[in-house]
PLY file of the C-alpha trace (Angstrom):
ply
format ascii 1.0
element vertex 236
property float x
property float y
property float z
element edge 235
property int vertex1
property int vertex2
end_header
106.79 117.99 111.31
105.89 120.24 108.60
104.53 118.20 106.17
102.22 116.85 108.44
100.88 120.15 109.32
100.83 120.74 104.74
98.93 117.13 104.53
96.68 117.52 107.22
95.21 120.98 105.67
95.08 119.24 101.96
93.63 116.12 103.72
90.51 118.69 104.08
90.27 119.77 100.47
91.04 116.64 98.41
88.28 113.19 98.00
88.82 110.83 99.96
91.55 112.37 101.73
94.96 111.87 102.89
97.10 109.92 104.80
97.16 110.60 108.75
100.18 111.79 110.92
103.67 110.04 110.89
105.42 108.46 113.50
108.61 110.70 112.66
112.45 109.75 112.17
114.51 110.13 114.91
118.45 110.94 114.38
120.55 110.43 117.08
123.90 111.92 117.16
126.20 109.33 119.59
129.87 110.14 120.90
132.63 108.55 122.88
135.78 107.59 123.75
137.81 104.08 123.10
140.60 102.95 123.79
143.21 101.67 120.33
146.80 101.03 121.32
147.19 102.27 124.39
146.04 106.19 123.44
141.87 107.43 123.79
140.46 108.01 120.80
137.31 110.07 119.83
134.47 108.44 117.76
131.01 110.27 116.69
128.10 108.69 114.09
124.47 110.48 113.37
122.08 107.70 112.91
118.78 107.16 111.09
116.12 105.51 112.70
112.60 105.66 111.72
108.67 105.32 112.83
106.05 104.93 111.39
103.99 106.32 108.07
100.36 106.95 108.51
97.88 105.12 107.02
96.61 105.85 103.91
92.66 106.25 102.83
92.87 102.61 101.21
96.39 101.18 102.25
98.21 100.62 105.93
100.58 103.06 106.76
104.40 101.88 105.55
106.27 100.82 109.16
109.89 102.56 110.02
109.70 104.71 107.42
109.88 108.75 107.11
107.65 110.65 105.52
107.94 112.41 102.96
111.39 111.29 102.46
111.24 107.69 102.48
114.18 106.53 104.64
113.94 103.64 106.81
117.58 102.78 108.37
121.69 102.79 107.83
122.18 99.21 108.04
122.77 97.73 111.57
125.96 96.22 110.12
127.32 99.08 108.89
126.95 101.29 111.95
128.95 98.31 113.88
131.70 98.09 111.37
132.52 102.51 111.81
131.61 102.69 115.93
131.91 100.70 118.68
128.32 100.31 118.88
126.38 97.07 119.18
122.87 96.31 118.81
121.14 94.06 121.20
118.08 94.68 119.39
115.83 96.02 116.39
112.48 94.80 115.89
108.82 96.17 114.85
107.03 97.30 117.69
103.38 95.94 118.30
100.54 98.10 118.90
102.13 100.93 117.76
101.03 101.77 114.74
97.29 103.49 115.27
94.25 101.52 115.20
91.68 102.06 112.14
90.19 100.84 109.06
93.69 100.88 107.91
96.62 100.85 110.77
98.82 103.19 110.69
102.63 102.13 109.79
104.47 100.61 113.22
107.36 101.81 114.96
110.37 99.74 115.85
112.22 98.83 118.73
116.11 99.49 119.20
118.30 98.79 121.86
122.23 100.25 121.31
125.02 99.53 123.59
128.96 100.62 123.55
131.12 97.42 122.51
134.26 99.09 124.27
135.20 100.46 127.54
134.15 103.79 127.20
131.18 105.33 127.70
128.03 106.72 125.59
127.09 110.61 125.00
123.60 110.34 123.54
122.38 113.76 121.64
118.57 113.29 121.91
116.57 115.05 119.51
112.97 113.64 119.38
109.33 114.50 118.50
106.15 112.30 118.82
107.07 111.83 122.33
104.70 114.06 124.45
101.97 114.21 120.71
101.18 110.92 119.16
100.69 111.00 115.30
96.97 111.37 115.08
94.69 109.37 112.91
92.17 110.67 110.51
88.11 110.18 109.77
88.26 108.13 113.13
91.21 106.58 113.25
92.99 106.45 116.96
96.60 107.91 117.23
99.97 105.54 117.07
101.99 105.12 120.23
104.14 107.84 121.51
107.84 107.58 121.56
109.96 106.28 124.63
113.18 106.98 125.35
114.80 104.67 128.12
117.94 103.60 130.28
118.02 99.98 130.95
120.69 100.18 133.38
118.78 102.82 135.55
115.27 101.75 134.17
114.56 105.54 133.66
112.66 107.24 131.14
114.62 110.13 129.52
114.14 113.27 127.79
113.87 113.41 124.27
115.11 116.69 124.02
118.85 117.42 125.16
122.30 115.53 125.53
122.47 112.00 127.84
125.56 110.05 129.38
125.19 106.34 129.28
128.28 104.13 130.82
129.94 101.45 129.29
127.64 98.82 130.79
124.13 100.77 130.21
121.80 100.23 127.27
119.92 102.89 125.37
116.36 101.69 124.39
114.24 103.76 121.69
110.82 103.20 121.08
110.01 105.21 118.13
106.03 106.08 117.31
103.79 104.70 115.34
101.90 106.31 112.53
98.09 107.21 113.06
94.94 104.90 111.61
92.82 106.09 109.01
88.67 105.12 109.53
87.40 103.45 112.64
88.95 100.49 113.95
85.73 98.44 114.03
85.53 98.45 110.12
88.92 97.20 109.73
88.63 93.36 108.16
88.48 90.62 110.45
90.72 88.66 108.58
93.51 91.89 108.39
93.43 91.88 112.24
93.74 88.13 112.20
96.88 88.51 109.86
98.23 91.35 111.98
97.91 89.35 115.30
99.89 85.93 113.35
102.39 88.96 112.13
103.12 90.56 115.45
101.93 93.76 114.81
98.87 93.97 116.72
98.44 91.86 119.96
95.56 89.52 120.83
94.31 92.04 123.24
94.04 94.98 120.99
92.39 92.74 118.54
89.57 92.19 120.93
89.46 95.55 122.70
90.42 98.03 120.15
89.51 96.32 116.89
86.65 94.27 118.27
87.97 90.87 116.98
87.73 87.38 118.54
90.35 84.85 117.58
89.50 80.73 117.58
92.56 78.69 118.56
93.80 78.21 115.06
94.26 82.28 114.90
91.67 83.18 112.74
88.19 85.38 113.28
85.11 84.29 115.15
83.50 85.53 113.55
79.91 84.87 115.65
81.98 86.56 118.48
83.71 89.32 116.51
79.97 90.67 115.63
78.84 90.26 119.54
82.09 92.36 119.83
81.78 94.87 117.50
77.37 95.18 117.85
78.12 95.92 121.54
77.19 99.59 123.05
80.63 100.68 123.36
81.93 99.72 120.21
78.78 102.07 118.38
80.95 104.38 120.28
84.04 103.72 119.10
0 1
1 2
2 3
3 4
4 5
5 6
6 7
7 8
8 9
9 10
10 11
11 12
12 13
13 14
14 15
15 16
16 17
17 18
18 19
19 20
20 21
21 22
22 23
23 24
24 25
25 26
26 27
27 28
28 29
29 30
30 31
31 32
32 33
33 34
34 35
35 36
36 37
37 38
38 39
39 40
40 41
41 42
42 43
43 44
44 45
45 46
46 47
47 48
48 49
49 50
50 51
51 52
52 53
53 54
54 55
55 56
56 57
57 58
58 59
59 60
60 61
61 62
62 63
63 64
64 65
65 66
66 67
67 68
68 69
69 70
70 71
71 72
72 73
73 74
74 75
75 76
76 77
77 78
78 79
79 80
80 81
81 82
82 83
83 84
84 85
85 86
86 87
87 88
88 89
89 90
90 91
91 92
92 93
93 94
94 95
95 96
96 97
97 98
98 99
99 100
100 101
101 102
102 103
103 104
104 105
105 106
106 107
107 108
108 109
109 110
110 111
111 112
112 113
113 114
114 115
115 116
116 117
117 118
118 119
119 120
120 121
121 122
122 123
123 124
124 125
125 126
126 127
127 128
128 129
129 130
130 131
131 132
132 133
133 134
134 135
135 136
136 137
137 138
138 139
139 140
140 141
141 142
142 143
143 144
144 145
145 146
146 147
147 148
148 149
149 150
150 151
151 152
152 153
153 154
154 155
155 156
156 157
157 158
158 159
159 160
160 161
161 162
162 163
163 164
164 165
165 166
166 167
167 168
168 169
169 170
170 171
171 172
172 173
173 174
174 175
175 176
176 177
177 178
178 179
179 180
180 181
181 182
182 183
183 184
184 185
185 186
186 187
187 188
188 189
189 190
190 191
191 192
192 193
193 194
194 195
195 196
196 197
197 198
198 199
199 200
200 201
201 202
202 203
203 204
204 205
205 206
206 207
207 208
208 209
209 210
210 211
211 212
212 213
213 214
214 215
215 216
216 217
217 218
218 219
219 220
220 221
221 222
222 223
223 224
224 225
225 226
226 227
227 228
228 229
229 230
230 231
231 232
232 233
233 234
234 235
């Protein structure tokens, strides 16, 4: 969190500015108990996830990756092979990274359940959960961070330790880095790529970026100007 306080002071003194507030890492520390012939044995793993980078004052922001240090994620595999974890799921998460002239770097979707019997402590220790990244020179903020139970379909702290049984599934939704400039002079034909890419849905095209898609994918263009000439988007 520090170095986006450091950047966000420099992003005042230097042309052209700097990048706009990350998504964060998060770093789950997971225990538990199994079962291996016939005696209960004690397992523990830290784990590196990632959200997203801000954008930059000519580039996106990088997605599921820490800033400044650069780290994305242990391989899925890996953690598998040392814990009886599995992974239902790890994927980018749309919309997350913050609308602008550049979007800010996405966050990513993980879903972790025990493989064994036994069940799940969960040491949660989480920022960009109750403060977005923000964006910079009119970019909007990424998405905030979730933290979920899919057995109980309960949001949970990010700050403190949680018990998960053997059949429950921990869901993280890690943030999104902010946008730098306004979203309405981001490039039709960007938004158009994001939407094919699955980073940005067809509705935030429309109502945060101001673009119209045709049915092959690509920008109206006549409509994306209706869009973006309207009196709410000079207010954007």
């Amino acid at each position: 969190m520090t170095a986006d306080v450091m950047v966000g002071c420099l992003h005042q003194a230097v042309k052209g500015g700097l990048p706009a507030e990350c998504g964060n890492g998060w770093n789950p520390m997971m225990r538990g108990s199994t079962w291996f012939n016939d005696s209960s044995r004690i397992w523990e793993i830290y784990l590196f996830f990632s959200g997203g980078m801000g954008a930059r004052p000519n580039k996106d922001g990088l997605s599921t990756t820490q800033f400044p240090a650069g780290i994305r994620i242990i391989p899925i595999e890996a953690a598998e092979a040392v814990s009886p974890l599995l992974f239902w799921r790890r994927e980018f998460r749309p919309d997350s990274g913050g609308a602008g002239q550049y979007r800010g770097g996405l966050g990513q979707v993980i879903e972790i359940a025990s493989s064994s019997n036994g069940p799940i402590a969960v040491q949660a220790m989480f920022d960009r959960v109750h403060h977005p990244a923000r964006g910079r020179e009119g970019g909007l903020s990424g998405a905030s961070g979730k933290i979920l139970s899919m057995l109980r379909n309960e949001m949970l702290s990010s700050k403190g330790q949680h018990q998960f049984p053997a059949d429950d599934v921990l869901r993280l939704e890690l943030p999104g880095g902010g946008g730098f400039g306004k979203p309405h002079d981001r490039r039709a034909e960007h938004v158009a790529d994001d939407v094919a890419e699955g980073f940005v849905t067809v509705e935030a095209a429309r109502e945060i970026y101001g673009v119209a898609l045709g049915s092959d994918g690509r920008p109206d263009h006549a409509a994306t100007a209706s869009l973006r000439d309207a009196p709410a988007a000079k207010v954007a």
